[in-house]
C-alpha positions in Angstrom: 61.2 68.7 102.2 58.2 69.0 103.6 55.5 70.4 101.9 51.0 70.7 102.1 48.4 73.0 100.6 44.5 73.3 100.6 43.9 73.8 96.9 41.2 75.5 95.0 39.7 76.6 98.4 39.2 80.1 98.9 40.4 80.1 102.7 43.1 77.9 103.1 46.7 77.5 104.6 49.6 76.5 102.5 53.2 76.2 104.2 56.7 74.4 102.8 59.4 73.9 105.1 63.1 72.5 103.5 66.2 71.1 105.7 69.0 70.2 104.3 72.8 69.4 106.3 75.8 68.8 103.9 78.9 67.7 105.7 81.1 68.1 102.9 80.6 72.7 103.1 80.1 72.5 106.8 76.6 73.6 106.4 73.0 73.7 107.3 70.3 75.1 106.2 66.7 75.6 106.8 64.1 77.7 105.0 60.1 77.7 106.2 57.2 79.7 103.8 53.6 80.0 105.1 51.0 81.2 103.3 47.0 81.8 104.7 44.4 82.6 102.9 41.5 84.9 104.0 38.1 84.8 102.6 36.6 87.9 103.7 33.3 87.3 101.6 32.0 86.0 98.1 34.5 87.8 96.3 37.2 89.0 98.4 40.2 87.6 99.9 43.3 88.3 102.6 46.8 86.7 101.1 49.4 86.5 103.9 52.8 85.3 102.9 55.7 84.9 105.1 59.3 82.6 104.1 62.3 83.1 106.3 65.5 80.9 105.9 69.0 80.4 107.5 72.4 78.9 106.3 74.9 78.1 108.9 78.3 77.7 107.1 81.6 78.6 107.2 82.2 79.6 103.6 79.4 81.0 102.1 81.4 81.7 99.0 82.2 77.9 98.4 78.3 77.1 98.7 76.3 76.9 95.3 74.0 79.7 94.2 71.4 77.3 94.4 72.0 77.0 97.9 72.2 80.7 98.7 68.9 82.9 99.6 68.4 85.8 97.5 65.2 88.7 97.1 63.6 90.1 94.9 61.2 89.3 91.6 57.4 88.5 91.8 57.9 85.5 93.9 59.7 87.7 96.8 59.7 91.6 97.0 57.7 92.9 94.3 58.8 96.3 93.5 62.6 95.0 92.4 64.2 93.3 90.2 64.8 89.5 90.4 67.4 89.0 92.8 68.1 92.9 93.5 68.2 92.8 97.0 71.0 91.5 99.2 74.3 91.3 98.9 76.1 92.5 95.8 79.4 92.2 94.5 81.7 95.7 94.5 81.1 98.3 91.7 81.1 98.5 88.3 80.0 94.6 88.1 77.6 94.6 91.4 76.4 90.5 91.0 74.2 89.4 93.4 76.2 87.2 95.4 73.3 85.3 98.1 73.2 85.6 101.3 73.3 83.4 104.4 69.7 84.7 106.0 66.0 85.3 104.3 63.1 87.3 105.7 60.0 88.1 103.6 56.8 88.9 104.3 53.9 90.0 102.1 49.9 91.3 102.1 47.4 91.2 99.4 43.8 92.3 99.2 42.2 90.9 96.1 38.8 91.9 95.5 36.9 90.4 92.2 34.1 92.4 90.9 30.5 91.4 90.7 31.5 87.5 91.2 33.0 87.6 87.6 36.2 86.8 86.3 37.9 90.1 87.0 39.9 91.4 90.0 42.0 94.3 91.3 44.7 93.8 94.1 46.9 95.6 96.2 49.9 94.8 97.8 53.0 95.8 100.2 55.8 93.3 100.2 58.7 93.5 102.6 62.0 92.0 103.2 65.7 91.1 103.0 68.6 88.4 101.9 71.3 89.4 104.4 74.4 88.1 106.2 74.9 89.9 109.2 72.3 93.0 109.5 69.2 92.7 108.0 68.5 96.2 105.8 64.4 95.3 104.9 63.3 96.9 101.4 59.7 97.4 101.3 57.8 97.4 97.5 54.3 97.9 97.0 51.5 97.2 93.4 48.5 97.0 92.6 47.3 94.5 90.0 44.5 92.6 87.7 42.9 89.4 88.1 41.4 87.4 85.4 40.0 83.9 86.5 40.6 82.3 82.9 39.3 78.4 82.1 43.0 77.4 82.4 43.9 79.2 85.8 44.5 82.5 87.3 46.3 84.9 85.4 47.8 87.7 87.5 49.4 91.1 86.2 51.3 92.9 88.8 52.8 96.9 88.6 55.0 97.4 91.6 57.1 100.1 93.1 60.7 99.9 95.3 60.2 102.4 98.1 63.6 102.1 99.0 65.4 104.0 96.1 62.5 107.0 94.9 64.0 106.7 91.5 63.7 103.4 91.0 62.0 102.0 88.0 58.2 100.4 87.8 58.7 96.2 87.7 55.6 94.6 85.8 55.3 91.5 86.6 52.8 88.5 84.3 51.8 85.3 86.5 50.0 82.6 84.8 48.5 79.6 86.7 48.6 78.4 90.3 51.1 79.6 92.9 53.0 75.9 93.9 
């Protein structure tokens, strides 16, 4: 793995890229994330995110979980559950099973007033874990920002646009993104 950041600068570029072949499953997989960081002034900012992966196997099944992409949760599609979308097992039990293919992609506007502590954000987050056609589920938030001695602390309300009935996810971050 492959992995550098520009910490505790307010315009910045972070990106992780993972490959990993494993003879043994007939498999190969690679997964890429960038992130850039905007500052627009003193106390606003432009989050980008963007991660996309791929799994070429045979048996997708046979692979670990751990292995598998999946969407979903604060650290993917806000908006759903953790690991709600992609592919599912069949009804009543509907697991999430993974899926060979990743695509996310993500905007925040964070604005913190009068150079204090605290922030607002908004956000629209989009993607999909698929296997053959990619079906993107787009979620959108807004949130707070509190700048706290021991690191950021970030509290997120999101909405799935997909499903109209879907519930509210709140989501609590505390500390750096790694």
């Amino acid at each position: 793995m492959i992995s550098f950041s520009l910490k505790r600068s307010p315009t910045g570029w972070r990106a992780r890229s993972a490959n990993d072949a494993g003879a043994q499953q007939h498999k190969h997989r690679n997964q890429h994330q960038n992130q850039p960081l905007f500052q627009l002034c003193a106390n606003r900012r432009l989050i980008l995110r963007g991660e996309g992966g791929t799994t070429w196997t045979s048996d997708l099944v046979a692979m670990p979980p751990s292995l598998r992409y999946f969407a979903g949760g604060d650290r993917s599609i806000r908006g759903y559950a953790y690991r709600e979308v992609g592919p599912r097992t069949p009804a009543p039990d509907k697991y999430a099973l993974g899926a060979k293919n990743l695509v996310i992609g993500s905007a925040e506007y964070e604005h913190y007033f009068n150079g204090g502590p605290w922030g607002a954000a908004v956000f629209v987050d989009t993607g999909s874990a698929f296997d053959n056609t990619i079906d993107l589920h787009t979620g959108v938030g807004f949130g707070v920002r509190w700048k706290s001695p021991v690191g950021p602390v970030r509290v997120d309300i999101a909405h799935g646009l997909n499903n109209p009935d879907s519930q509210f996810q709140l989501y609590l971050n505390i500390g750096a993104d790694l």
